[in-house]
C-alpha positions, -999 to 999 in steps of 0.1 A, spaced: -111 481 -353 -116 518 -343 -129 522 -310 -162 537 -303 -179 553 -278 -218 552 -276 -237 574 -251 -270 565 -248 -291 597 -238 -322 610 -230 -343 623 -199 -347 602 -166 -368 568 -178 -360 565 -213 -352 534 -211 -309 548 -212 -295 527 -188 -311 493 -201 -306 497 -236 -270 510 -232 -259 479 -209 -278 457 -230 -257 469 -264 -226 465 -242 -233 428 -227 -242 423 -270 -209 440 -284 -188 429 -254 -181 463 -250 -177 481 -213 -202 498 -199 -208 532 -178 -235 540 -161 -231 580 -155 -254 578 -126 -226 568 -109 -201 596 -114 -228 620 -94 -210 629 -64 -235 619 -33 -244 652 -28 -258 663 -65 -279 622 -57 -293 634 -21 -302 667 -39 -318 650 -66 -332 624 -44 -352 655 -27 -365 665 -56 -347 693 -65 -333 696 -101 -293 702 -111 -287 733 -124 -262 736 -154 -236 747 -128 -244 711 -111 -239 692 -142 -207 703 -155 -182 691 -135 -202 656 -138 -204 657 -179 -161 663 -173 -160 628 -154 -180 611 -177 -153 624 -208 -129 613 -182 -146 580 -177 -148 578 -218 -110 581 -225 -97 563 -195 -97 531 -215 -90 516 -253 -120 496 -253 -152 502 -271 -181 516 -242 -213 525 -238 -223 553 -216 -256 562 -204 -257 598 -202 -283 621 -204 -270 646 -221 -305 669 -222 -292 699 -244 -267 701 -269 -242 720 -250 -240 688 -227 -233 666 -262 -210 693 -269 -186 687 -238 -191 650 -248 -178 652 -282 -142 657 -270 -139 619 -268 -128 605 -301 -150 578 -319 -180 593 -296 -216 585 -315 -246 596 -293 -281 581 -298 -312 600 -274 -339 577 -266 -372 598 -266 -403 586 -247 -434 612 -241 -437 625 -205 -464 607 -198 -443 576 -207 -413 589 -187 -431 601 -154 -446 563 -158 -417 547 -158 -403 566 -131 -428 564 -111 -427 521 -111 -391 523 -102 -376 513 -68 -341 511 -74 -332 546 -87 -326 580 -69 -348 599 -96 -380 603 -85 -406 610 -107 -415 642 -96 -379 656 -117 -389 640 -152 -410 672 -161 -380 692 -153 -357 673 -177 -383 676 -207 -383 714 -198 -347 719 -205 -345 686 -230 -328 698 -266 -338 672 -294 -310 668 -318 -313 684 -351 -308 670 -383 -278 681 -387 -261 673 -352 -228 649 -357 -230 615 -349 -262 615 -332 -297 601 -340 -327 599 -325 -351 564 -315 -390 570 -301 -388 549 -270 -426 547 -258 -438 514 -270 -408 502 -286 -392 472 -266 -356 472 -254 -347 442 -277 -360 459 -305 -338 498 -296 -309 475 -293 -313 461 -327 -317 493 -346 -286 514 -327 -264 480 -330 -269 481 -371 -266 521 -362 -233 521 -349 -219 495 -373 -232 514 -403 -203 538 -391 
């Protein structure tokens, strides 16, 4: 079976990092969460509410490549991969398939709001929908899911058939 690599993207509180670990736990697959490869100073920066500039993100989009060919096993990564320069960089890893979860702001800043277990606060969503570039049509291996009222169980389903329609 060819290996794949699925990075689930979208601004802060699309619902990223639950659907992307839940299509992992499903597939078996591993999972990376590219929160995690934010050295602490780009999190205490964001954590203050202050946004990453592009200069801030790319040394973080090379770890997550690096963190999507360190292995031979199929992955997930949630990745927010905003514009398509970001997906761009990405696409160096072989097999890569990128899905971009899009939720209205209001939605977004809701979301973020309710959280208490996440750096982000929801003062930066607004900031990611101002640099945020929807894929196109005719961007490679990537698709688009409205994620407002659409439950996690139910994203799951339609980027599992997704990514085994090849």
């Amino acid at each position: 079976m060819t290996r794949t690599v699925l990075v689930v993207g979208g601004p802060t509180a699309s619902g990223k990092t639950s659907v992307a670990g839940a299509v992992a736990r499903r597939l078996g697959w591993d999972f990376v969460d590219a929160d995690d490869l934010h050295p602490a100073e780009k999190v205490d920066r964001m954590s203050a509410g202050r946004p990453l500039t592009e200069e801030h993100r790319r040394p973080w989009l090379d770890a997550v490549v690096d963190a999507a060919t360190a292995g031979d096993r199929s992955m997930t990564i949630a990745c927010s991969a905003l514009r398509v320069a970001h997906r761009d960089r990405l696409r160096r890893v072989t097999g890569l398939r990128i899905v971009m979860l899009r939720p209205d702001l209001r939605t977004a800043t809701e979301r973020a709001a309710a959280r208490t277990d996440h750096f982000m606060p929801a003062a930066l969503v607004a900031s990611q929908f101002e640099i945020v570039e929807w894929p196109q049509p005719d961007e490679p291996a990537t698709r688009t899911l409205e994620s407002n009222d659409t439950t996690v169980d139910d994203l799951v389903e339609v980027v599992i058939g997704w990514v085994h329609e090849g």
